[in-house]
TORVEX-903790 format. One line per 3 residues: number of its first residue (from 1); for each residue x negated, y, z of C-alpha. Coordinates in steps of 0.5 Angstrom, whole numbers, plus 500, padded with zeros to 3 digits. Example, Ala and Ser with C-alpha at 12.3 -4.5 7.8 and 13.67 -1.06 7.14 Angstrom:
<rozas>
1 = 475:491:516; 473:498:514
</rozas>
This chain:
<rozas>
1 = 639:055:634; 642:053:627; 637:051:623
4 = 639:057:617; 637:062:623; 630:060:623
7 = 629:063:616; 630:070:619; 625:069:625
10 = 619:073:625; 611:070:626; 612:071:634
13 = 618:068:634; 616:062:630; 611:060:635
16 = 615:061:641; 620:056:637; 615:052:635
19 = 611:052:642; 619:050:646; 621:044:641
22 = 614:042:643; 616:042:650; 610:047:652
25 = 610:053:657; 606:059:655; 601:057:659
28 = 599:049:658; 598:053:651; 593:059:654
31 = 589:054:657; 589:049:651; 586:056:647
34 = 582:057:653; 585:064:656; 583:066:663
37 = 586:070:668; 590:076:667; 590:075:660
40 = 592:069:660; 601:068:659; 601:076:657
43 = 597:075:651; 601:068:649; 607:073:651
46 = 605:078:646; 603:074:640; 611:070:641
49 = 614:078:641; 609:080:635; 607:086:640
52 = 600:083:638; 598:079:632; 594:074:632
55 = 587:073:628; 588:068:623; 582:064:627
58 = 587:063:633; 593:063:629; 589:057:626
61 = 588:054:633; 595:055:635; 598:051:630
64 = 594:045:631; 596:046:638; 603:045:636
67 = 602:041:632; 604:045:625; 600:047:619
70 = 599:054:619; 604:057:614; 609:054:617
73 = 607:059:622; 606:065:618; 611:064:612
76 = 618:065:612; 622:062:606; 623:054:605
79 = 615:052:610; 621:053:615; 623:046:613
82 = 616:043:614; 616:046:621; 621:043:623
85 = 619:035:619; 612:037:622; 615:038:629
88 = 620:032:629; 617:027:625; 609:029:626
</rozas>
């Protein structure tokens, strides 16, 4: 992925990309939200296809996962930027 295609990216897919440059699976993600059972990766699936959006309190979980400030996340103009400083040099 070019790095002016990420501009375009919607709040679902900036998590996945976020969530994949970290190098974890939906589901070590799930479980550091503590998601159980069924729900478990489907919910983590929905959020990164933006079928469902995520509270702002779990978004803010999230973001601390992947190591991210939260509007990274939500924003997608320049913040795009700091994702990518965040995720390489944080």
């Amino acid at each position: 992925m070019k790095f002016f295609e990420l501009e375009n990216l919607s709040q679902g897919a900036r998590i996945a990309f976020a969530r994949k440059f970290k190098g974890l699976t939906q589901d070590e993600v799930s479980d550091k939200l503590g998601l159980t059972g069924e729900s478990k990766r489907r919910t983590m699936a929905r959020y990164e296809r933006g079928d469902r959006n995520p509270k702002e309190d779990r978004l803010l979980e999230i973001a601390n996962i992947l190591n991210v400030n939260v509007n990274c996340i939500k924003n997608t103009t320049l913040i795009i930027t700091k994702i990518l400083f965040t995720l390489y040099y944080g």
